[in-house]
MDAnalysis code that builds the backbone (N, CA, C; Angstrom):
import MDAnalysis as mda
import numpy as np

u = mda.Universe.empty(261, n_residues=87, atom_resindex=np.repeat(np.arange(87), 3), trajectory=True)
u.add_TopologyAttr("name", ["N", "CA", "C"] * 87)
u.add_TopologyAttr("resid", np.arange(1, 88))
u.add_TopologyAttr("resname", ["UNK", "UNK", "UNK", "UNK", "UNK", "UNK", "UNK", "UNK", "UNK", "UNK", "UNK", "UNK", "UNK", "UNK", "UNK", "UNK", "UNK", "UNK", "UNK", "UNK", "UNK", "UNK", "UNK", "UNK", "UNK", "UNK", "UNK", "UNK", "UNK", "UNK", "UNK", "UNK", "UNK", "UNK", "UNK", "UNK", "UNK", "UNK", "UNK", "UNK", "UNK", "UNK", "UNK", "UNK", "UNK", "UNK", "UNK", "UNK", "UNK", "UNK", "UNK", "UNK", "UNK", "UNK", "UNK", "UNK", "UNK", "UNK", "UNK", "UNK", "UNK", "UNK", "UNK", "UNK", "UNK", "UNK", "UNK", "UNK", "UNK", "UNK", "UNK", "UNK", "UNK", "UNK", "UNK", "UNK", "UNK", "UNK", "UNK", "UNK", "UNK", "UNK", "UNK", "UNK", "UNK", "UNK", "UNK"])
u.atoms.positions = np.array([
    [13.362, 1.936, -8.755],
    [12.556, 3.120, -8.614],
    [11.584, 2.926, -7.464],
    [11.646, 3.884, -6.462],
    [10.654, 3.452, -5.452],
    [9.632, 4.940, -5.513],
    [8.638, 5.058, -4.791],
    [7.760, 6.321, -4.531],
    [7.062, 5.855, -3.399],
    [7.521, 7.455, -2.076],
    [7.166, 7.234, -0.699],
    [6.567, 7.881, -0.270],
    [6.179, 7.616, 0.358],
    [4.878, 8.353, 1.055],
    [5.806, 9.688, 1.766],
    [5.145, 10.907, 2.001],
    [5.702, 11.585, 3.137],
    [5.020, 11.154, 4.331],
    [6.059, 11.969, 5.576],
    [5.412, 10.988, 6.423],
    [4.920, 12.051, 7.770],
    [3.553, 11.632, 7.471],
    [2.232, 12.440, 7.757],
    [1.753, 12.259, 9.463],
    [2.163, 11.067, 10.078],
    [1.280, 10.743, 11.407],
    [1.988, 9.652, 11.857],
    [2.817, 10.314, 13.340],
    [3.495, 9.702, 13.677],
    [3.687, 10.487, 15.199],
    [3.152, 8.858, 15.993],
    [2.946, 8.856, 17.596],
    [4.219, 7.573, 18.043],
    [5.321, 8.435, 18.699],
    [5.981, 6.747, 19.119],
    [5.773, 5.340, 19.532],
    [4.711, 5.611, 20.359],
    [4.375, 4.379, 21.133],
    [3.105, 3.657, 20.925],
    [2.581, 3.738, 19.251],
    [1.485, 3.605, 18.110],
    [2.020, 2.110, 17.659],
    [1.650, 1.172, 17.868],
    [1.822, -0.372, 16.849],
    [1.014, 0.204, 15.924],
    [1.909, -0.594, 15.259],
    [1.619, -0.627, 13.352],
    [1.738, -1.901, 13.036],
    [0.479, -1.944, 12.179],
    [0.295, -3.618, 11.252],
    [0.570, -2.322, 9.729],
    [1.491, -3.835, 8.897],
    [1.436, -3.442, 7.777],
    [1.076, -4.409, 6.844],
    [0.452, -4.276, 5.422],
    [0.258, -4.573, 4.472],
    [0.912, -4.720, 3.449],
    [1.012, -5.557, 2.654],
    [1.908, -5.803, 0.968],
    [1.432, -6.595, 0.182],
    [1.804, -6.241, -0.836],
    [1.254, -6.828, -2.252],
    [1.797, -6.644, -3.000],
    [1.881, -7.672, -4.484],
    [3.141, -7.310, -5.155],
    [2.094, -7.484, -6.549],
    [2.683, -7.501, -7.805],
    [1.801, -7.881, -8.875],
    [3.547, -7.913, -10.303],
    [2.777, -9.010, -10.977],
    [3.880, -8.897, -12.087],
    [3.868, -10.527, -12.116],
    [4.953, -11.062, -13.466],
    [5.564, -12.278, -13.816],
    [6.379, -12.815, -13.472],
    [6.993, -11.976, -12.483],
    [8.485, -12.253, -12.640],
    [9.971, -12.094, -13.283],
    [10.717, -11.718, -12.506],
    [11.597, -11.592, -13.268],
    [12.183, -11.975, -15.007],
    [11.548, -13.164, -15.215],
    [11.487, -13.884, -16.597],
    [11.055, -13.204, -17.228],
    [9.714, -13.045, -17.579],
    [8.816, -12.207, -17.769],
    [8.026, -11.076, -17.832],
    [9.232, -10.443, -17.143],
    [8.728, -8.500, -17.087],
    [8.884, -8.029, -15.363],
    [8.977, -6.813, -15.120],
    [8.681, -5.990, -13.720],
    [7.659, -6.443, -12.982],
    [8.496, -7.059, -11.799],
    [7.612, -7.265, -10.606],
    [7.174, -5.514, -9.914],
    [5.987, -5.371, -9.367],
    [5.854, -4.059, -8.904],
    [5.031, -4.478, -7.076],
    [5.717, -3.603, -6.428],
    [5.254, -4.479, -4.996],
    [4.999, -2.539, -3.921],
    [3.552, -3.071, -3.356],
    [3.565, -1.863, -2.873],
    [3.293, -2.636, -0.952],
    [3.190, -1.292, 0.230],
    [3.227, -1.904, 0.933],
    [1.962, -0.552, 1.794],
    [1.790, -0.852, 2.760],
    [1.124, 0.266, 3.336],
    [1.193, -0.183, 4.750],
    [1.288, 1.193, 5.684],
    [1.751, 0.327, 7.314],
    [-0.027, 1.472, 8.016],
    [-0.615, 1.125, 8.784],
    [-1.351, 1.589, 9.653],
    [-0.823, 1.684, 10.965],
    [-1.374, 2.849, 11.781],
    [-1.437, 3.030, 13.251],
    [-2.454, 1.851, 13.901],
    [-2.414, 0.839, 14.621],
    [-3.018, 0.038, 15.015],
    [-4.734, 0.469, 15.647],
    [-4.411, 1.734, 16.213],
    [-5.325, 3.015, 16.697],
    [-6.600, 3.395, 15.783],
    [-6.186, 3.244, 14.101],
    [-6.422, 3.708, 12.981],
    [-7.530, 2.389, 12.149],
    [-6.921, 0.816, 12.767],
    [-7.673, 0.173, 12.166],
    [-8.599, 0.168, 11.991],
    [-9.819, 0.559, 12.558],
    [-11.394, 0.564, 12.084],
    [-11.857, 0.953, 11.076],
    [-10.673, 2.549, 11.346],
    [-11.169, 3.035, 10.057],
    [-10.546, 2.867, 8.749],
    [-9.221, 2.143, 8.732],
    [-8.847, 1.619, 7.325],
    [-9.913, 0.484, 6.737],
    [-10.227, -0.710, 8.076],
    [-11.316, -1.774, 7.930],
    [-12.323, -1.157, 6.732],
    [-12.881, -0.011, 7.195],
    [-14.537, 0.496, 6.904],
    [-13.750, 0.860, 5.565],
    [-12.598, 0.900, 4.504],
    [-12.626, 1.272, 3.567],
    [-12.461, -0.044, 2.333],
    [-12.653, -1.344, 3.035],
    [-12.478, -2.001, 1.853],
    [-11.468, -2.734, 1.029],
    [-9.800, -2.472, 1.973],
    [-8.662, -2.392, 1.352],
    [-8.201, -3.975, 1.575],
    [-8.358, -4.770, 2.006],
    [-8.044, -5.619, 2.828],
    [-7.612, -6.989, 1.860],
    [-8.129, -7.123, 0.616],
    [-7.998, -8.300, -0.232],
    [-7.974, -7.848, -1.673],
    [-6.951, -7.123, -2.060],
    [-6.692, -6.715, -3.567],
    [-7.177, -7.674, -4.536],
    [-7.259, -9.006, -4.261],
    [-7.556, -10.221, -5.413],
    [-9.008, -10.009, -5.804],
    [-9.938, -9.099, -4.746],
    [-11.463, -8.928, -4.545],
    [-11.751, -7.804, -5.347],
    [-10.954, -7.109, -5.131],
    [-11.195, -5.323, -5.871],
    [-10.741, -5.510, -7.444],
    [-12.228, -4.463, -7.451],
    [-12.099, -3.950, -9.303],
    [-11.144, -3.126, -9.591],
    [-10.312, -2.476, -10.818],
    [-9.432, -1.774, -11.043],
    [-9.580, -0.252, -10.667],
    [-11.092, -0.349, -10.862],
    [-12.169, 0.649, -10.161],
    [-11.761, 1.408, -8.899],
    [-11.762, -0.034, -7.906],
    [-12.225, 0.530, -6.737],
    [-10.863, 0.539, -6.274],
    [-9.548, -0.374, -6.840],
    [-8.174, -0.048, -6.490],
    [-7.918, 1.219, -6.610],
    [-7.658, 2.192, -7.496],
    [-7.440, 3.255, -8.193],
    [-7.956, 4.323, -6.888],
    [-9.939, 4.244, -6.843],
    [-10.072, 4.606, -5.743],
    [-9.298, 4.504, -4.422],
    [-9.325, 3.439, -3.811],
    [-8.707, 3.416, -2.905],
    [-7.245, 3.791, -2.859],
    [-6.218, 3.812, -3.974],
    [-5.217, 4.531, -3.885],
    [-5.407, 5.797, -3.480],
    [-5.977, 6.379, -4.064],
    [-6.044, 7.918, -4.013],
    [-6.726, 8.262, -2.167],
    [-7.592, 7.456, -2.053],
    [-7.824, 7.395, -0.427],
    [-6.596, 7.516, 0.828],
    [-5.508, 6.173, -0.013],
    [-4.797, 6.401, 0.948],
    [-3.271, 7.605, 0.859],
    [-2.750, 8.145, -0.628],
    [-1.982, 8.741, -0.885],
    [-2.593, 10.211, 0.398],
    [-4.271, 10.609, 0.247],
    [-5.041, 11.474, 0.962],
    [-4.794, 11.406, 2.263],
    [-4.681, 10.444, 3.109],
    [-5.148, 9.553, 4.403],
    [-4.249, 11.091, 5.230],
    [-4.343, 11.146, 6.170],
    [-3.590, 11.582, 7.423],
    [-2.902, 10.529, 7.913],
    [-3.423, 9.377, 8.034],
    [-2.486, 8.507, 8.825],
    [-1.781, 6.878, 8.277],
    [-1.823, 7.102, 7.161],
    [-1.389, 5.665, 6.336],
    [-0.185, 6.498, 5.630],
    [1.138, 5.790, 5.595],
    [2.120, 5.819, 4.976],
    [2.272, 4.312, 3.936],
    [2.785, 4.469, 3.034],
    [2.927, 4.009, 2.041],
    [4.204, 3.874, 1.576],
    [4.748, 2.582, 0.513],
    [5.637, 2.635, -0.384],
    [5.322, 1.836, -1.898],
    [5.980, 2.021, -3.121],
    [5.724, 1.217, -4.378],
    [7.403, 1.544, -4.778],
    [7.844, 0.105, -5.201],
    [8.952, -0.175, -5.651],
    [8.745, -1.124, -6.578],
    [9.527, -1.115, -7.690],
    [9.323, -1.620, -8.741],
    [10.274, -2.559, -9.421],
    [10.637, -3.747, -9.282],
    [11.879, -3.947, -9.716],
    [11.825, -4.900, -11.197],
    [13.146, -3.819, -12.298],
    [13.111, -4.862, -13.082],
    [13.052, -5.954, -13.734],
    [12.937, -6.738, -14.598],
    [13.321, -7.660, -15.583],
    [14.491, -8.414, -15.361],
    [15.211, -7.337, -15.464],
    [16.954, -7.082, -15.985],
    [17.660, -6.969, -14.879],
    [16.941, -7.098, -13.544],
    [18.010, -6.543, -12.370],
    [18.621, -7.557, -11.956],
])
């Protein structure tokens, strides 16, 4: 099961750094869930000024927040894929 971003802001000749993170046990142990997020290189300051940068740091709080920041964004595309147990 994946869920993608539409895709909102897009200049050809724009470098992009991207981001990922995954969370889960492992296959042994239940659904790994792994999301990723790519920026316009153009864009970094202002992803910087939001905080996103070290998930291990953020409250469930301010994750949640910041999801919803970037699902909002004009210029951050996104993905979350989820893979079973059992796969």
């Amino acid at each position: 099961m994946s869920t993608v971003a539409t895709k909102k802001y897009s200049k050809e000749k724009d470098e992009w750094v991207m981001g990922i993170d995954e969370a889960g046990r492992g296959p042994v142990l239940g659904a790994m869930l792994y999301g990723a997020c790519i920026c316009p290189v153009s864009r970094l300051e202002d992803l910087k000024q939001t905080g996103v940068f070290d998930s291990k740091q953020l409250t469930d709080e301010k994750r949640r927040e910041l999801f919803k920041m970037i699902k909002k964004s004009e210029y951050l595309e996104w993905i979350i894929d989820a893979i079973p147990a059992d796969w």
